[in-house]
Backbone as XML, in Angstrom:
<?xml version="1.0"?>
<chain id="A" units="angstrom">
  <residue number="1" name="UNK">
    <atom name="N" x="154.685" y="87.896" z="2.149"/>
    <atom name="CA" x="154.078" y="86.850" z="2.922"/>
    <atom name="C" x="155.129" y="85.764" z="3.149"/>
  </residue>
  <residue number="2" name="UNK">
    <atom name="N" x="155.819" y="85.505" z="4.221"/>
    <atom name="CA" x="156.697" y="84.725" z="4.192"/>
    <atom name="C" x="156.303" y="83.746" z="4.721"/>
  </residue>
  <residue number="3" name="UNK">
    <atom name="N" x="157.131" y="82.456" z="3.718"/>
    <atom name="CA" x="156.498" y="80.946" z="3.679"/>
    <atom name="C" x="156.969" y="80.150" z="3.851"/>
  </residue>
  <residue number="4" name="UNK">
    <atom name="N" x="157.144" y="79.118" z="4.790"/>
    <atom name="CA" x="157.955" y="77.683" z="4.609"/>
    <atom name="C" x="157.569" y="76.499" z="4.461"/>
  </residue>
  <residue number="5" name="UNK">
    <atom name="N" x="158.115" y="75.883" z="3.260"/>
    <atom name="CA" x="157.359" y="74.919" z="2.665"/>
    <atom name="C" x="157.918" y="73.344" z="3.154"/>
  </residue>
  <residue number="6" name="UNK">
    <atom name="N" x="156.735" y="72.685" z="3.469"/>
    <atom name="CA" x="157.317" y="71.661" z="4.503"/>
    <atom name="C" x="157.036" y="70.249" z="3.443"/>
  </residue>
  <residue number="7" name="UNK">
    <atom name="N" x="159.055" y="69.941" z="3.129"/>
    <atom name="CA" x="159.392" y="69.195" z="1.863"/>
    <atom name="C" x="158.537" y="67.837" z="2.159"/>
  </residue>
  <residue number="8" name="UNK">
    <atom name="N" x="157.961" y="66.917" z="1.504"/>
    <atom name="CA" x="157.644" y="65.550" z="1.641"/>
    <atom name="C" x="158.895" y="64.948" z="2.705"/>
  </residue>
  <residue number="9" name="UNK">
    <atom name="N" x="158.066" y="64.782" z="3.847"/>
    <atom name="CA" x="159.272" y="63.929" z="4.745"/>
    <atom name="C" x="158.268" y="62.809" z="5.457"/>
  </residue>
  <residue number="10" name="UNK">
    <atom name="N" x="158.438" y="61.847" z="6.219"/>
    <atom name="CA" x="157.687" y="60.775" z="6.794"/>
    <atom name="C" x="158.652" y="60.974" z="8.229"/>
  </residue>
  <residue number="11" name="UNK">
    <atom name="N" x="157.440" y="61.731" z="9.238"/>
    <atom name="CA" x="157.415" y="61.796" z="10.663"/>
    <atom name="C" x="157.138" y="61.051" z="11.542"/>
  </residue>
  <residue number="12" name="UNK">
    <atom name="N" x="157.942" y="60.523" z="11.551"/>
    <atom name="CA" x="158.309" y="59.189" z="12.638"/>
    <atom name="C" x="157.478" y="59.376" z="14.545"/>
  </residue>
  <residue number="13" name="UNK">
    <atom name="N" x="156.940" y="58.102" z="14.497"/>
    <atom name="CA" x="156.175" y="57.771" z="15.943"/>
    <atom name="C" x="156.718" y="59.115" z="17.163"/>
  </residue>
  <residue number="14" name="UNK">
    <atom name="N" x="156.233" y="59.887" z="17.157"/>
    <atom name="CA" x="157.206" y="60.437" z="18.452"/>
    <atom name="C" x="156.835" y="62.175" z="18.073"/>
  </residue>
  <residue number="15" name="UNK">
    <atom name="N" x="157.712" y="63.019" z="18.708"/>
    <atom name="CA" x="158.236" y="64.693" z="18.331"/>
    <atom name="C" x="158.853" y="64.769" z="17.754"/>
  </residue>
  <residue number="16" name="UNK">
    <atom name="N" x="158.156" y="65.508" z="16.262"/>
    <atom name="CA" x="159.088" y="66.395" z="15.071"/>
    <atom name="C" x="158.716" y="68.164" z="15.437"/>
  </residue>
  <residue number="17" name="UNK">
    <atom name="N" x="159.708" y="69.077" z="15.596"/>
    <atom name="CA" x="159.748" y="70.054" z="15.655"/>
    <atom name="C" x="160.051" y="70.978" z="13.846"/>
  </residue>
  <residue number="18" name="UNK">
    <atom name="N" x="159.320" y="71.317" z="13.807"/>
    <atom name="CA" x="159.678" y="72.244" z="12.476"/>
    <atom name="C" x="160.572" y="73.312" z="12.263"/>
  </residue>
  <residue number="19" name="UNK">
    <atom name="N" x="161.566" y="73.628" z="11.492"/>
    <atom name="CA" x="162.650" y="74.650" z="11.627"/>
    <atom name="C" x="161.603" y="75.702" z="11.458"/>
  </residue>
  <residue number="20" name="UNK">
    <atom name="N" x="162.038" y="77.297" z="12.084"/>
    <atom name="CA" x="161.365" y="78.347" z="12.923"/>
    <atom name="C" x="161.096" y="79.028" z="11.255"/>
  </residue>
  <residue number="21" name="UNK">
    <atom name="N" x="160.058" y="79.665" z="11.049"/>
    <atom name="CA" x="159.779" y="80.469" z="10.020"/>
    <atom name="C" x="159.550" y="82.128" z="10.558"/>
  </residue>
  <residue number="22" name="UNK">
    <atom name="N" x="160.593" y="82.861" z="9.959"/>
    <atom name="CA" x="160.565" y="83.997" z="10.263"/>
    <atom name="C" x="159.618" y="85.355" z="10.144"/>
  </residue>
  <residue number="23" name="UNK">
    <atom name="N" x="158.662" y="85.591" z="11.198"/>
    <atom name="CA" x="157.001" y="86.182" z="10.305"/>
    <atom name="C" x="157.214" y="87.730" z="10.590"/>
  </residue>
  <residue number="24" name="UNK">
    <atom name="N" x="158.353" y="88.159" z="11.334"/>
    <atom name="CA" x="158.103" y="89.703" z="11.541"/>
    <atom name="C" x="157.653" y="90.571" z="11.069"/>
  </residue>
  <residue number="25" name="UNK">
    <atom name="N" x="156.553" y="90.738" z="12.215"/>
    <atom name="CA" x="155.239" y="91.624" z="12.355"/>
    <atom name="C" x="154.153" y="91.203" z="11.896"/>
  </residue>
  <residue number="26" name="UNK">
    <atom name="N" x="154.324" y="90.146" z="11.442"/>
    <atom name="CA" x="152.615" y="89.330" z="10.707"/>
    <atom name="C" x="151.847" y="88.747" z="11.957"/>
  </residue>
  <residue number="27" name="UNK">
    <atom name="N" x="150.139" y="88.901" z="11.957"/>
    <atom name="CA" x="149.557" y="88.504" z="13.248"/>
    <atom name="C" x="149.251" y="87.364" z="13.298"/>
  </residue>
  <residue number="28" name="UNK">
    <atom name="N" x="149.195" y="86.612" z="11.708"/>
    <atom name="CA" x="148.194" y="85.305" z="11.850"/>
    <atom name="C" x="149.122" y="84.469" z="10.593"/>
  </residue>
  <residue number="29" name="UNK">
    <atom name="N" x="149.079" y="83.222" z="11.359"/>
    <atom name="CA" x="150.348" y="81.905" z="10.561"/>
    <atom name="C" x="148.805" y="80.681" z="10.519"/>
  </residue>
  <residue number="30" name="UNK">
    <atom name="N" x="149.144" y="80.025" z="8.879"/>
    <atom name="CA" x="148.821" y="78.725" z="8.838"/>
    <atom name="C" x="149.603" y="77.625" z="8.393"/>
  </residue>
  <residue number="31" name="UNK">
    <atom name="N" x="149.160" y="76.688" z="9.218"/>
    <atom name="CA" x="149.819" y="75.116" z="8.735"/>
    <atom name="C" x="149.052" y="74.670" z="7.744"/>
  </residue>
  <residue number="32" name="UNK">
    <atom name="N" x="149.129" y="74.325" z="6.374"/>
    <atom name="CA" x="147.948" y="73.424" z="5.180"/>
    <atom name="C" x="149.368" y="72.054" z="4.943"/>
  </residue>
  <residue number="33" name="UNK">
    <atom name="N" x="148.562" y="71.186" z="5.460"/>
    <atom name="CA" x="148.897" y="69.818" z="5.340"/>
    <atom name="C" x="148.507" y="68.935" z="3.883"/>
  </residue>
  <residue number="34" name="UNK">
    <atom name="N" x="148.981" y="68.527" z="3.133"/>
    <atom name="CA" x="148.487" y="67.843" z="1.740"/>
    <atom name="C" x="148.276" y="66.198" z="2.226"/>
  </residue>
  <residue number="35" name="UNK">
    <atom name="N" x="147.111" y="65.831" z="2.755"/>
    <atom name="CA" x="146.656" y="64.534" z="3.146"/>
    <atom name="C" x="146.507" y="63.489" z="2.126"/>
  </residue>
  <residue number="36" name="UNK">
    <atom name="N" x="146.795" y="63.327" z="0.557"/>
    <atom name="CA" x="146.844" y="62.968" z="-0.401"/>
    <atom name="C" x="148.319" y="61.777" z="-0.791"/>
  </residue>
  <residue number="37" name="UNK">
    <atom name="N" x="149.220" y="63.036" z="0.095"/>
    <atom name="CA" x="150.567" y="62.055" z="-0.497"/>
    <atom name="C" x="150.992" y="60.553" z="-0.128"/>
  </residue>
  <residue number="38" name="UNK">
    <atom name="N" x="151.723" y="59.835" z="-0.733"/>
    <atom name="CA" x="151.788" y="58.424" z="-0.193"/>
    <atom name="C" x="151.731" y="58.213" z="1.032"/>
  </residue>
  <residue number="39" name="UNK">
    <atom name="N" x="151.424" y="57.310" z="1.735"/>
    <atom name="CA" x="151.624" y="57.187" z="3.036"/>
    <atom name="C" x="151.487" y="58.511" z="4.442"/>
  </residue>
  <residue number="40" name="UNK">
    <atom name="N" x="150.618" y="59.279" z="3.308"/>
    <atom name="CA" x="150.230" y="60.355" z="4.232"/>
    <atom name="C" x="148.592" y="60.412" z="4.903"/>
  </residue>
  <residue number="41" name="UNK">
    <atom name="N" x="148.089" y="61.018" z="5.183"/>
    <atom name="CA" x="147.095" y="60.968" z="6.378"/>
    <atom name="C" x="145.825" y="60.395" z="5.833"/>
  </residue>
  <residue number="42" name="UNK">
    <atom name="N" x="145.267" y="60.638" z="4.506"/>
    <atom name="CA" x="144.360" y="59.638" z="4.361"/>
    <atom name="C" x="144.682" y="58.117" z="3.379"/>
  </residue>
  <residue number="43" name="UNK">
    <atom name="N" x="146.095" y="57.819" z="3.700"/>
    <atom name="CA" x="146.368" y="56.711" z="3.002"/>
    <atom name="C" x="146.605" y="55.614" z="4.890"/>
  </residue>
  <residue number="44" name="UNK">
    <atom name="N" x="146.376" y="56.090" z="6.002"/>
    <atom name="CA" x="146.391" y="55.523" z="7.184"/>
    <atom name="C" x="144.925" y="55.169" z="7.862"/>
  </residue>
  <residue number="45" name="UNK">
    <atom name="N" x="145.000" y="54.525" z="9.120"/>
    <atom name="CA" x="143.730" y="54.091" z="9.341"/>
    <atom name="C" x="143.525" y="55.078" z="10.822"/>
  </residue>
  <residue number="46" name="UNK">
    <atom name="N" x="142.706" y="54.992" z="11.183"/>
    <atom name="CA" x="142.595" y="55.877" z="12.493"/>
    <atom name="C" x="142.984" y="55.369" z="13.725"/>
  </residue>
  <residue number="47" name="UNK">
    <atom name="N" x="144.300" y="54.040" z="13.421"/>
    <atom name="CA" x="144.671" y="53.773" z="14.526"/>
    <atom name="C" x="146.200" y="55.169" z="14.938"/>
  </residue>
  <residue number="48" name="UNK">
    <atom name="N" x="146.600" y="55.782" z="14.014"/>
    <atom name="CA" x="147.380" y="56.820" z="13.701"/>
    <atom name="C" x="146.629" y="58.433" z="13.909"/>
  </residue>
  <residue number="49" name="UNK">
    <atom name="N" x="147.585" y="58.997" z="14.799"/>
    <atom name="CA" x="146.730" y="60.321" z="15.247"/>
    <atom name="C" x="148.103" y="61.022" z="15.204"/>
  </residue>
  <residue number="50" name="UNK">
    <atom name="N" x="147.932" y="62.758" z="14.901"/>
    <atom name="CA" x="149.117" y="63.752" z="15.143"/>
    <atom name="C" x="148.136" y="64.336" z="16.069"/>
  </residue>
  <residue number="51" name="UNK">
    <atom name="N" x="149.366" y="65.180" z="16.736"/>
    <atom name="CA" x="149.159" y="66.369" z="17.769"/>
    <atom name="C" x="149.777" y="67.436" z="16.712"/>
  </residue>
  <residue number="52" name="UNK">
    <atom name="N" x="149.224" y="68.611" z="16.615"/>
    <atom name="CA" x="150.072" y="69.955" z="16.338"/>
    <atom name="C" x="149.438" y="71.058" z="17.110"/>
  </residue>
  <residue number="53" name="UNK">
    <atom name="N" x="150.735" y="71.638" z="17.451"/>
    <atom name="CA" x="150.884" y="73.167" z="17.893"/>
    <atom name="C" x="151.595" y="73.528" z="17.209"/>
  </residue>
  <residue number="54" name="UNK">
    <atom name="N" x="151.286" y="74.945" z="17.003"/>
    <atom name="CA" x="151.820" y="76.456" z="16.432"/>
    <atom name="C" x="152.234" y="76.873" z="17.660"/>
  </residue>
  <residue number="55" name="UNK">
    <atom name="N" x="153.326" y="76.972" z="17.495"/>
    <atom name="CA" x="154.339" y="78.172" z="18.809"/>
    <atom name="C" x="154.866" y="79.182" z="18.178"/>
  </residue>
  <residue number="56" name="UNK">
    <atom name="N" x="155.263" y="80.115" z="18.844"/>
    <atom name="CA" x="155.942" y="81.476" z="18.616"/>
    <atom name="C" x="156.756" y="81.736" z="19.433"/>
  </residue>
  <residue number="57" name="UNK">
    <atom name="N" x="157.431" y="82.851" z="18.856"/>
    <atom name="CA" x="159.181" y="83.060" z="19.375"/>
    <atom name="C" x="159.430" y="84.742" z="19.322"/>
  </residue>
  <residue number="58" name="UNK">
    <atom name="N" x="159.760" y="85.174" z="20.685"/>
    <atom name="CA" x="160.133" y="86.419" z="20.175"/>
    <atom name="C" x="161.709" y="86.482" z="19.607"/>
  </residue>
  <residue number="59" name="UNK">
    <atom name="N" x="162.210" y="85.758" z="20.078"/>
    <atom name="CA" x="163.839" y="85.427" z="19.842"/>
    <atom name="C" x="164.659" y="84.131" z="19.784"/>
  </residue>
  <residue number="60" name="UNK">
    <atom name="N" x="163.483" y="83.181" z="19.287"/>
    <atom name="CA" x="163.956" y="81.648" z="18.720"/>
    <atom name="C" x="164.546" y="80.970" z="19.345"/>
  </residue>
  <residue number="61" name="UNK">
    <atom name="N" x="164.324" y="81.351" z="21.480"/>
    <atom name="CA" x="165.154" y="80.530" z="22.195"/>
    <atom name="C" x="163.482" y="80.305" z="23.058"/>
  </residue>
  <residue number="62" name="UNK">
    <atom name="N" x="163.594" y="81.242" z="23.469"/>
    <atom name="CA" x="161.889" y="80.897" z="24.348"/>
    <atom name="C" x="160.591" y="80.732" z="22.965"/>
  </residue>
  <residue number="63" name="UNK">
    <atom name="N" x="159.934" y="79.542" z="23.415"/>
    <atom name="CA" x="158.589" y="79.199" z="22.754"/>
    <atom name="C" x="157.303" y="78.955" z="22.886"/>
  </residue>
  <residue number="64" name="UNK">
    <atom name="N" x="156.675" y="79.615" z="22.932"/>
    <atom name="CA" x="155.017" y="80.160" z="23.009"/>
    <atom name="C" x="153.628" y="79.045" z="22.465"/>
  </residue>
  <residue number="65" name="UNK">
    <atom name="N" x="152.706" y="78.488" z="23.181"/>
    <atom name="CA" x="151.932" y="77.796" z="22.547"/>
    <atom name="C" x="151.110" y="78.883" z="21.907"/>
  </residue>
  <residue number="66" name="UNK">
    <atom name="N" x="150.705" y="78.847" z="20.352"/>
    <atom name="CA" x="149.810" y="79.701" z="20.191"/>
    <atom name="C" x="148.471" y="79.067" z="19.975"/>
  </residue>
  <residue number="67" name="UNK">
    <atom name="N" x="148.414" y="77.583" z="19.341"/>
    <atom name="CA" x="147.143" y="77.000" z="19.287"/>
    <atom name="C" x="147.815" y="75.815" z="19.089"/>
  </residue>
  <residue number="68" name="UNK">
    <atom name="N" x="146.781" y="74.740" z="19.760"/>
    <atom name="CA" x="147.179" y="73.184" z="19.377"/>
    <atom name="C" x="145.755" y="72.748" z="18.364"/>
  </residue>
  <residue number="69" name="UNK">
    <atom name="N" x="146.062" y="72.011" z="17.786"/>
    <atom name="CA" x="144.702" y="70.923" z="17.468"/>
    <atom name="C" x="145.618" y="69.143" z="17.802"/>
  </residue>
  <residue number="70" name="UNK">
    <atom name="N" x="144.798" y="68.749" z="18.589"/>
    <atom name="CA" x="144.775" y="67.001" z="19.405"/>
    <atom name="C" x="144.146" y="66.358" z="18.781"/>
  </residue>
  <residue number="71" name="UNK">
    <atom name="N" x="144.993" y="65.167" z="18.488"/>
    <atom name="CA" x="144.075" y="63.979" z="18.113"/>
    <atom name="C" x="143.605" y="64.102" z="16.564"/>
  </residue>
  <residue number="72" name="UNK">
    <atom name="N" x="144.114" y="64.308" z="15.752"/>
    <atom name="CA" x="144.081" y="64.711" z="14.512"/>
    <atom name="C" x="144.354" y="63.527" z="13.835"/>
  </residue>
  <residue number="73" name="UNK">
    <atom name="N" x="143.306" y="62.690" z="13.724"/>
    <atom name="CA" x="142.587" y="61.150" z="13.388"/>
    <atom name="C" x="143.289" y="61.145" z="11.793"/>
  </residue>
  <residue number="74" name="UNK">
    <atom name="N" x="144.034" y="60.255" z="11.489"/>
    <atom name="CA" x="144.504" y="59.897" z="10.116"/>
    <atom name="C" x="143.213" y="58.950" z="9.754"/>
  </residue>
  <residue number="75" name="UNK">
    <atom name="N" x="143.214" y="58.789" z="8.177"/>
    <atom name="CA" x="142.490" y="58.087" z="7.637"/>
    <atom name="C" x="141.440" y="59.158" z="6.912"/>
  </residue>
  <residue number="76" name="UNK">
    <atom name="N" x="141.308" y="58.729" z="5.588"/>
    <atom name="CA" x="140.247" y="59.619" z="4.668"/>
    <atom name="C" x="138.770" y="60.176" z="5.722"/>
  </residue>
  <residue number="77" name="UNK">
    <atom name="N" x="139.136" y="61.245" z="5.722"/>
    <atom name="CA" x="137.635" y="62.049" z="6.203"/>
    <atom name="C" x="136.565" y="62.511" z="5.319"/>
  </residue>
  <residue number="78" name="UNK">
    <atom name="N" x="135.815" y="62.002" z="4.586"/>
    <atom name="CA" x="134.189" y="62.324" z="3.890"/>
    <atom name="C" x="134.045" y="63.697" z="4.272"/>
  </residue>
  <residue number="79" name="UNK">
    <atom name="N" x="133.914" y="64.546" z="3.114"/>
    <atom name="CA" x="133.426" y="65.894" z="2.780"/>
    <atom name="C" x="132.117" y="65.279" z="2.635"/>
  </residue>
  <residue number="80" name="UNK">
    <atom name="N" x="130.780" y="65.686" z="3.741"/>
    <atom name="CA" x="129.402" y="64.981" z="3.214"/>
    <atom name="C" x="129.154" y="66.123" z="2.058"/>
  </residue>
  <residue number="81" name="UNK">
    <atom name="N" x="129.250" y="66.843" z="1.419"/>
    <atom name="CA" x="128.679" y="67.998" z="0.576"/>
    <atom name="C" x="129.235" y="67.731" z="-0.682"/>
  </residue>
  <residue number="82" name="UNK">
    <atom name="N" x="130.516" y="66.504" z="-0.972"/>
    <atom name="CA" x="131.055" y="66.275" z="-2.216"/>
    <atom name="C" x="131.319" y="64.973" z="-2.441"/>
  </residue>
  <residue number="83" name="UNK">
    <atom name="N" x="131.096" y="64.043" z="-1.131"/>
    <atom name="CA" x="130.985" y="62.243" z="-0.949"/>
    <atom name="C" x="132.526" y="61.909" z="-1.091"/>
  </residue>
  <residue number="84" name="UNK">
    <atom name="N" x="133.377" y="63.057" z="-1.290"/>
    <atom name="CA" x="134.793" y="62.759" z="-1.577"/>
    <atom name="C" x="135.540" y="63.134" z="-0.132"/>
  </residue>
  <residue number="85" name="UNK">
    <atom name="N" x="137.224" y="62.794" z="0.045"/>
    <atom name="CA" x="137.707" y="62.410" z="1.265"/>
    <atom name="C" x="138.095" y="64.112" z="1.127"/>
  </residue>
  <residue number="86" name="UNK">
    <atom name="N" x="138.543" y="64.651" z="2.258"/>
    <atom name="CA" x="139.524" y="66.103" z="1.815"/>
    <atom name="C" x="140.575" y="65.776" z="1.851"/>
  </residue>
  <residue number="87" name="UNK">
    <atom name="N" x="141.475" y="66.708" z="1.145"/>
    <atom name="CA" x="142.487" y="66.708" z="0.417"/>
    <atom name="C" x="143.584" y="67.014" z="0.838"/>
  </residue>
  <residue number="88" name="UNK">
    <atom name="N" x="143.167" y="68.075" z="2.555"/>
    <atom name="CA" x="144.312" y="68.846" z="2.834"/>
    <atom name="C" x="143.891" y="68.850" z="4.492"/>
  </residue>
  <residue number="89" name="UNK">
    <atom name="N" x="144.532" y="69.214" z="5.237"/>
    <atom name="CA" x="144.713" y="69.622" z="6.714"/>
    <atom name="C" x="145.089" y="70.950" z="6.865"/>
  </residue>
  <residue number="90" name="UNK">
    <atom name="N" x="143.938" y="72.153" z="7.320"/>
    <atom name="CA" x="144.478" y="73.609" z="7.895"/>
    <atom name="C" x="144.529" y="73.699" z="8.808"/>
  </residue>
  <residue number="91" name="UNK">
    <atom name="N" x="145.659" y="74.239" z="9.770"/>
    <atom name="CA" x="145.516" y="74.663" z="11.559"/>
    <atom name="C" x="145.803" y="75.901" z="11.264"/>
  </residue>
  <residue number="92" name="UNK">
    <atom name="N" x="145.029" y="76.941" z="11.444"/>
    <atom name="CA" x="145.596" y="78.401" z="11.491"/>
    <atom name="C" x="145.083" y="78.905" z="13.056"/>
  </residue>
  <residue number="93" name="UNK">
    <atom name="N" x="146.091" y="80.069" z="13.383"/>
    <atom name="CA" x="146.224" y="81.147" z="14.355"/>
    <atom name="C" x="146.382" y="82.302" z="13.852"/>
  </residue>
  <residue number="94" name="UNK">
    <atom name="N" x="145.108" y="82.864" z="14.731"/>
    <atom name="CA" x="145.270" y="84.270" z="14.215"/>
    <atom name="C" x="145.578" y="85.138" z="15.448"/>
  </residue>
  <residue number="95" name="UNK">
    <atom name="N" x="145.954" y="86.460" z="16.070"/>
    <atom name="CA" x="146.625" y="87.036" z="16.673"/>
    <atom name="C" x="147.236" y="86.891" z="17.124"/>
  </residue>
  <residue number="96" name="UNK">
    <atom name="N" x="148.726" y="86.224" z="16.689"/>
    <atom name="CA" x="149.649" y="85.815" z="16.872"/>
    <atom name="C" x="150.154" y="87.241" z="18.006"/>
  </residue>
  <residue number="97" name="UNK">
    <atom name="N" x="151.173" y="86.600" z="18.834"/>
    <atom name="CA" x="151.797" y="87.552" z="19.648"/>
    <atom name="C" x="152.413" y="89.042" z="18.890"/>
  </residue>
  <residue number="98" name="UNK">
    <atom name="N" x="151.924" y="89.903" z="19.499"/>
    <atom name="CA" x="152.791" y="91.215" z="18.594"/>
    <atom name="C" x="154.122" y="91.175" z="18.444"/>
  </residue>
  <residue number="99" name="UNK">
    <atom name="N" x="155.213" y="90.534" z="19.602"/>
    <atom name="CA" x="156.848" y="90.738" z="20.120"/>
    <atom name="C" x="157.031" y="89.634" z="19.144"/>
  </residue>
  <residue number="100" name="UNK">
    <atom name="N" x="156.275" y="88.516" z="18.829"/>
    <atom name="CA" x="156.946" y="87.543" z="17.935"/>
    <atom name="C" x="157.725" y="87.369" z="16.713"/>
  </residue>
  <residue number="101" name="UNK">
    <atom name="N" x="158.767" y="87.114" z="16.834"/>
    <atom name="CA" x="159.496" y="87.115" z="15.404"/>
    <atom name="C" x="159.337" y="86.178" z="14.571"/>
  </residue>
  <residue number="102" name="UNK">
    <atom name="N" x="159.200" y="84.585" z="15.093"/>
    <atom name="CA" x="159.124" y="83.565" z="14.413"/>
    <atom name="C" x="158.063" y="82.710" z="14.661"/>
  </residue>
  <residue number="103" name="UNK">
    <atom name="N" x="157.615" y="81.667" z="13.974"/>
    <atom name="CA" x="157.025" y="80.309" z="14.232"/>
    <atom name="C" x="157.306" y="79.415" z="13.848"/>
  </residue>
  <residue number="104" name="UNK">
    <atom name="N" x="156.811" y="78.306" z="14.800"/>
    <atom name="CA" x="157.298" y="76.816" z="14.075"/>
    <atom name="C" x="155.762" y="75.692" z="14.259"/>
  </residue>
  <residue number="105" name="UNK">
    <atom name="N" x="156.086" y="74.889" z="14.098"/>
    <atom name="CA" x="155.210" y="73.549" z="14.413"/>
    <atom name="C" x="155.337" y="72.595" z="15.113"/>
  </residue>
  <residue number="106" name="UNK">
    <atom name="N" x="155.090" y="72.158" z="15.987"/>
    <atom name="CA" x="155.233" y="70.671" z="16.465"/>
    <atom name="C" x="154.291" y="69.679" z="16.591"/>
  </residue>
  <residue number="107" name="UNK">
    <atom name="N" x="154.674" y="68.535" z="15.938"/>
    <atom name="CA" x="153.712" y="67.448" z="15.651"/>
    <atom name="C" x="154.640" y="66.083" z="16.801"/>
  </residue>
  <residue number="108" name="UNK">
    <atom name="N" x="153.141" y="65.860" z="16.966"/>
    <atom name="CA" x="153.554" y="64.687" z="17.636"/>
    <atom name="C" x="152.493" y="63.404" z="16.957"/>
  </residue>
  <residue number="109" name="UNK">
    <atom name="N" x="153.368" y="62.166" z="16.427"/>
    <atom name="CA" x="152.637" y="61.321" z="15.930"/>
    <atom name="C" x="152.532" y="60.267" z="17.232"/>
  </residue>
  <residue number="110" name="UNK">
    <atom name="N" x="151.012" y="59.619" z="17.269"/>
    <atom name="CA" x="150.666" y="58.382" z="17.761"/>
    <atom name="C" x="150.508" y="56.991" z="16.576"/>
  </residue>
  <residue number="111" name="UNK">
    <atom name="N" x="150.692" y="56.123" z="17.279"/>
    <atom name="CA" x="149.846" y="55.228" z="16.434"/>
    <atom name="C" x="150.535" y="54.193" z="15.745"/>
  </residue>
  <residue number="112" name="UNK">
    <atom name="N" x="150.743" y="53.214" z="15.347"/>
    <atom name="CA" x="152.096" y="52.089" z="14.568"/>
    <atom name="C" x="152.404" y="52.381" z="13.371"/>
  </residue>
  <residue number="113" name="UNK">
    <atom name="N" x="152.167" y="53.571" z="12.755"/>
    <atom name="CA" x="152.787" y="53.886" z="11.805"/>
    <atom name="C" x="153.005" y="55.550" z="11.729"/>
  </residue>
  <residue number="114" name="UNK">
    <atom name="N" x="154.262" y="55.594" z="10.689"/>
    <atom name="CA" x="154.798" y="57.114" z="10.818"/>
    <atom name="C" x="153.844" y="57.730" z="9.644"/>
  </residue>
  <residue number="115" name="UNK">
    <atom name="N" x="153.470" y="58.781" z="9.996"/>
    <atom name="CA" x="152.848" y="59.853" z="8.717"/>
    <atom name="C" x="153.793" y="60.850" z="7.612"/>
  </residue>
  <residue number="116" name="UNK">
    <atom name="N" x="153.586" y="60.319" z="6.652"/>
    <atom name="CA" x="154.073" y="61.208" z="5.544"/>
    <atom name="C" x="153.642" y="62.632" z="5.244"/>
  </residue>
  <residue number="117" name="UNK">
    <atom name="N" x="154.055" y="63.790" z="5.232"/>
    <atom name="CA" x="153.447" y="64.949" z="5.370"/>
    <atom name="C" x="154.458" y="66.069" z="4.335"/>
  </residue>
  <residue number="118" name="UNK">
    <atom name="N" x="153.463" y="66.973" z="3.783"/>
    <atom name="CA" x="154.102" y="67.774" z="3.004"/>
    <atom name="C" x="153.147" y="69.305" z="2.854"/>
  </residue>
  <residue number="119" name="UNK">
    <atom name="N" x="153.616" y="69.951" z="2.729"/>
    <atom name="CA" x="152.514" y="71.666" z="2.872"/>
    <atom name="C" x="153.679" y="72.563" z="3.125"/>
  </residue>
  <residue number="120" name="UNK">
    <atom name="N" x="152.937" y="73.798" z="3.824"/>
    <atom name="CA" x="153.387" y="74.697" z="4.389"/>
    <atom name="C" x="153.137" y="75.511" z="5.237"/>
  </residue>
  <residue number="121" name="UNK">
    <atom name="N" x="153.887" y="76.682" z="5.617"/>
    <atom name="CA" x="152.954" y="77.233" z="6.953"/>
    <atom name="C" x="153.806" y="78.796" z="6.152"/>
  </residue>
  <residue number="122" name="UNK">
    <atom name="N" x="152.504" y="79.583" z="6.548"/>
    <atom name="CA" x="152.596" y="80.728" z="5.659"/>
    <atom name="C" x="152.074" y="82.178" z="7.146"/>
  </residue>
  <residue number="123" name="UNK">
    <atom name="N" x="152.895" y="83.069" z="7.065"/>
    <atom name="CA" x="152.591" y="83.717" z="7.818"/>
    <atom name="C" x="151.846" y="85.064" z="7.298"/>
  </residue>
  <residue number="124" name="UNK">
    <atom name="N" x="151.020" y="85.906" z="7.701"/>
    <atom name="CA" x="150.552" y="87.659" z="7.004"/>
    <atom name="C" x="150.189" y="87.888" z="7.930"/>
  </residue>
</chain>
C-alpha cells in the first residue's frame, strides 16, 4: 500500500501542490488530514477555507482532476453523535484512472490565515 505522509507544514494563503505519490496499479487514493494540530483546521475560524483536489498522472507531466472537495470550512466541526469536534479530514477517490501511475494533492487556502496540516494520502 504505498503511502505519503504529509510532514506538519503550515500552507500558506494561496496553491500548495503535493510531491506526486507513486500508486501503480492501485484504483482508489485517500487524503486523511489531522485537524487537531496547532494552528491547524479546527484551531481556525471559518473565515479560513481549503480547496483540495486529488489529480492523477499517467507520467507525472500531464495531470488529471480526479475529485475536488470546495470550501472545506476550517474551524471545529461537532460530531452531533459524540458532542465532540472531529479529529481528522478524509477526501478519498475511488476508480482512480487505470493508465495512472501517480497522485498528488492540491490545496488551495482562502482566508487571513495559513493552515497547518499534517496526514497522508495512501493509495490500494
Amino acid at each position: 500500500m504505498p503511502t505519503l505522509t504529509i510532514p506538519l507544514v503550515s500552507l500558506p494563503v494561496g496553491q500548495t501542490v503535493t510531491s506526486p505519490l507513486t500508486v501503480g496499479g492501485n484504483t482508489q487514493a485517500v487524503i486523511t488530514l489531522d485537524k487537531t494540530v496547532v494552528g491547524g483546521m479546527n484551531s481556525l475560524t471559518s473565515d479560513s477555507s481549503m480547496d483540495i483536489t486529488i489529480q492523477s498522472s499517467p507520467d507525472g507531466v500531464t495531470w488529471n482532476n480526479e475529485v475536488e472537495d470546495e470550501g472545506i470550512v476550517c474551524g471545529p466541526i461537532i460530531n452531533y453523535r459524540t458532542s465532540l469536534p472531529y479529529t481528522s479530514f478524509n477526501l478519498q477517490v475511488t476508480g482512480l484512472d487505470p493508465a495512472a501511475t501517480k497522485v498528488r494533492a492540491v490545496v488551495v487556502v482562502t482566508g487571513p490565515s495559513p493552515v497547518a496540516v499534517a496526514g497522508t494520502i495512501v493509495a490500494t
